[in-house]
N, C-alpha and C positions, 0 to 999 in steps of 0.2 A: 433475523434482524431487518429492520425498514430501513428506506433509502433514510430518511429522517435521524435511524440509530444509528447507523452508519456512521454518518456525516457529526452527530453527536459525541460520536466516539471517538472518531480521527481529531474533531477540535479538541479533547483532550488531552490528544498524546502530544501536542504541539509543546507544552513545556515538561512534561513526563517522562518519568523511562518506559523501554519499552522492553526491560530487562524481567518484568514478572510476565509478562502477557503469556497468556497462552497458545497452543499452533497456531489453532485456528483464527486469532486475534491479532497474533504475527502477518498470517496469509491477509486476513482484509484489512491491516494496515500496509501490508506490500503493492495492495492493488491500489487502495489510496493514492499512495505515494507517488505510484505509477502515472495514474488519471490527473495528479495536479501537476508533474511536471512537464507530462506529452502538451499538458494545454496551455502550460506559460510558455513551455522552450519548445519542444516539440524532444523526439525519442533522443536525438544527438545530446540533448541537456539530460535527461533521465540516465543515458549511459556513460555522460563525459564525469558528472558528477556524484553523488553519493550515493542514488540509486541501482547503479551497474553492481552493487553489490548484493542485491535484494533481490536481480531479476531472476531469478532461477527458480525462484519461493515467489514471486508475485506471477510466471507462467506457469506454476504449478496448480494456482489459489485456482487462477483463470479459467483450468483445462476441468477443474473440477467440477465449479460452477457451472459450467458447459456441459456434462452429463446430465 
């Protein structure tokens, strides 16, 4: 996927469920989720609010991409 589909794709789930998605769809909307709230709030807002529940699947996504 490109930075482009990526970003294509995150705008979608904005009014979407994210109840079909698949893993790996799961994972690069985990990492998303991750990257826009570190840059509005920084990690304290990612983990105070709705994201602290996704972080374990968005440093999973992370460590793989990293291989």
């Amino acid at each position: 996927m490109t930075t482009a589909g990526v970003w294509e794709f995150y705008e979608a789930l904005v009014e979407g469920s994210r109840q079909d998605l698949t893993p790996v769809q799961r994972g690069v909307a985990a990492i998303c989720d991750l990257r826009q709230e570190v840059n509005s709030g920084g990690f304290d807002s990612y983990f105070s609010h709705w994201g602290g529940k996704h972080c374990r699947r968005s440093t999973r996504r992370l460590a793989d991409l990293a291989r």
